[in-house]
C-alpha positions as CSV (number, residue, x, y, z in Angstrom):
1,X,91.7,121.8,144.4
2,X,90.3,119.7,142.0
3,X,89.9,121.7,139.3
4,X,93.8,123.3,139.8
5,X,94.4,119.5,139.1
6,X,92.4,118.8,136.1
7,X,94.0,121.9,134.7
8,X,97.5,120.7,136.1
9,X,97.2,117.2,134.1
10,X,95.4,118.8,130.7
11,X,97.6,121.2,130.4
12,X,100.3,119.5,127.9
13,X,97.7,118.3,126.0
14,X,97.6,120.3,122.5
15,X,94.6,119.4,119.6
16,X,96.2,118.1,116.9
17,X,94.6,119.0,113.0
18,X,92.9,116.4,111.5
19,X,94.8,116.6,108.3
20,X,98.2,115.9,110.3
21,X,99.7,112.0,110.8
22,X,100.5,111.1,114.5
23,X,103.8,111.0,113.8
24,X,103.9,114.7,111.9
25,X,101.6,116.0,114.9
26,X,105.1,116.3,117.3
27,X,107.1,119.6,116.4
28,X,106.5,119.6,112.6
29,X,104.7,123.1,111.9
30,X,101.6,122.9,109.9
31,X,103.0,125.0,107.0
32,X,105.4,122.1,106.3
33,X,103.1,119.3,106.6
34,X,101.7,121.1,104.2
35,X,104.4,121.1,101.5
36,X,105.2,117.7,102.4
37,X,101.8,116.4,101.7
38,X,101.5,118.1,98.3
39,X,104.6,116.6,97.1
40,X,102.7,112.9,98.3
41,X,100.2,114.0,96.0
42,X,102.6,114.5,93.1
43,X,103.6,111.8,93.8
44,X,100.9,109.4,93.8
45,X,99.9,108.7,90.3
46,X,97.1,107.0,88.5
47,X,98.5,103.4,89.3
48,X,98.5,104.1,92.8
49,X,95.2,105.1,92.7
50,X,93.9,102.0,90.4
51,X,95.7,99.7,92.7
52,X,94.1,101.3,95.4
53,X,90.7,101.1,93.8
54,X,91.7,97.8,92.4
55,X,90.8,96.6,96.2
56,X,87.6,98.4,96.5
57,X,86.5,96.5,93.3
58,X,83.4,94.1,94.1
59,X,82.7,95.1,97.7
60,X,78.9,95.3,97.9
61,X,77.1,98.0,98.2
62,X,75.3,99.3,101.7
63,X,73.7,102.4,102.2
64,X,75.9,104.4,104.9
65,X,78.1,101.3,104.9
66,X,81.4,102.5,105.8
67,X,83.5,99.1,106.0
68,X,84.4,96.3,103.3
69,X,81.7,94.3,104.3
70,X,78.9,97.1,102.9
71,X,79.9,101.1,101.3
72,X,77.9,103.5,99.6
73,X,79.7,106.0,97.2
74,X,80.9,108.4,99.6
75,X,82.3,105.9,101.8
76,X,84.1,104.7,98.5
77,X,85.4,107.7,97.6
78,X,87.0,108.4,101.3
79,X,88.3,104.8,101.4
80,X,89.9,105.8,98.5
81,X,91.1,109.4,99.1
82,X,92.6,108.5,102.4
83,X,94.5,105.6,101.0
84,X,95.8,107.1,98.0
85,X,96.8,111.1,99.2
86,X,96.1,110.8,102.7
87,X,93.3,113.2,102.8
88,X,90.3,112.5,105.0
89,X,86.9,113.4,102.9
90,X,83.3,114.4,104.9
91,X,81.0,111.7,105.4
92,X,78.2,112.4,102.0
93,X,78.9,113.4,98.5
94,X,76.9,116.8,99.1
95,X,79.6,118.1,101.5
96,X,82.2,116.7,99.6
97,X,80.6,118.8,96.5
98,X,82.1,121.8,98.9
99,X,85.4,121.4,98.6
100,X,88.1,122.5,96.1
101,X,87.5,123.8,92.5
102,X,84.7,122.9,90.3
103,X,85.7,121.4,86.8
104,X,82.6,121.9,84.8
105,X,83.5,119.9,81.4
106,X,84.0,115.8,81.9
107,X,87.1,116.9,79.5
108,X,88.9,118.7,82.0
109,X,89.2,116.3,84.3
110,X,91.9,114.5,85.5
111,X,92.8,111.2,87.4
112,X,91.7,111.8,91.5
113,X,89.2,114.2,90.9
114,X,86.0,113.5,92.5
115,X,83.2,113.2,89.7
116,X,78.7,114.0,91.1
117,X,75.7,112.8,90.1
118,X,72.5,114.3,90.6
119,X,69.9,111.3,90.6
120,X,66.6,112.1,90.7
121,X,65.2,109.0,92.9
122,X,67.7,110.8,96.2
123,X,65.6,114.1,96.1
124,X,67.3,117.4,95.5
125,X,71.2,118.0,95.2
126,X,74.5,116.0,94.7
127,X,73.2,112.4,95.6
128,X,76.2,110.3,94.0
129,X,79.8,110.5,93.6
130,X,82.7,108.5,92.3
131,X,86.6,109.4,91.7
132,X,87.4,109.9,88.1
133,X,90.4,107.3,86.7
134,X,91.0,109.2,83.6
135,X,90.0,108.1,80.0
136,X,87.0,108.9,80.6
137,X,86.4,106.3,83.6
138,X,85.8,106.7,86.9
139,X,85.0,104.2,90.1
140,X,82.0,104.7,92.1
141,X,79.7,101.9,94.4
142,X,76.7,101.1,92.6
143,X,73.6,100.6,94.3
144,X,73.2,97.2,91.9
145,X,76.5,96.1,91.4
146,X,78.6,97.4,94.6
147,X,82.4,99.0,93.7
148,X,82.8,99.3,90.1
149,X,83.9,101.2,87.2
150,X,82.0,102.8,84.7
151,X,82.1,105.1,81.7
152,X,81.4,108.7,82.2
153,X,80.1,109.2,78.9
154,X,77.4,106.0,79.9
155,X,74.2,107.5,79.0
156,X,72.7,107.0,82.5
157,X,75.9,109.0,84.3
158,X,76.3,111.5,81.2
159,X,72.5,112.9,81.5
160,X,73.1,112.7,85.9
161,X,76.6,114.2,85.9
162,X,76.5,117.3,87.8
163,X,80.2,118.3,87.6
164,X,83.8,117.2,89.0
165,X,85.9,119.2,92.1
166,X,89.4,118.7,91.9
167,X,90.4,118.5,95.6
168,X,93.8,117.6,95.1
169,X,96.7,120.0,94.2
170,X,97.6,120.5,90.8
């Protein structure tokens, strides 16, 4: 009997995909969420994404900090991804070096993709990454100097760069 219940009152109740806003989760197939979420990212251009990093500017740097108060760089680059295109990132920079399509060259990037560092003093791997503003600049939380941006081309991030994923559409 009480399991028929449990059943009964569960049954309506359909997992919604993380990607989707509550409002899109009602009716709206996933297909054109889909469409509808690559023409956002069209749409949001490098201003959006400098005012949005704009407000990450100066907020001090916390290892695993994932609020104003305290970020590291993966909590950076989420805060930023999810305010700017409305895509939700994993947690650390090594399973966000997973995703999308690898852009090898710093020339080949472009404004939202996500730009790794391998620094030695983290071990092994991806250990640091920022989002890439363009002109060769990108915005990252620094371990000294909390959010900030920086040149690629800097001779500490030039010898440590790793390579760019361009997560976005395009």
């Amino acid at each position: 009997m009480c399991l028929a219940l449990a059943v009964v009152s569960c049954g309506g109740i359909a997992p919604a995909p993380r990607y989707a806003s509550p409002e899109k989760r009602a009716g709206q197939s996933v297909v054109a969420d889909l469409k509808e979420r690559k023409r956002a990212f069209r749409q949001a251009d490098r201003s959006k994404l400098r005012a949005v990093i704009d407000t990450y500017l100066g907020v001090p740097y916390q290892w695993g900090g994932t609020t104003r108060a305290g970020m590291d760089c993966s909590a950076l680059a989420r805060a930023v991804y999810r305010e700017t295109y409305g895509i939700e990132l994993p947690r650390t920079s090594r399973e966000m070096y997973k995703l999308g399509r690898p852009i090898r060259q710093p020339a080949s990037l472009k404004a939202g993709d996500l730009v790794f560092f391998k620094i030695a003093t983290s071990g092994n791997g991806i250990s640091h990454v920022g989002v890439y503003l363009g002109d060769g600049r990108f915005a990252h939380a620094s371990s000294s100097r909390g959010g900030v941006i920086d040149d690629l081309s800097a001779s500490y991030f030039e010898t440590r760069y790793a390579g760019g994923r361009r997560i976005l559409p395009r």
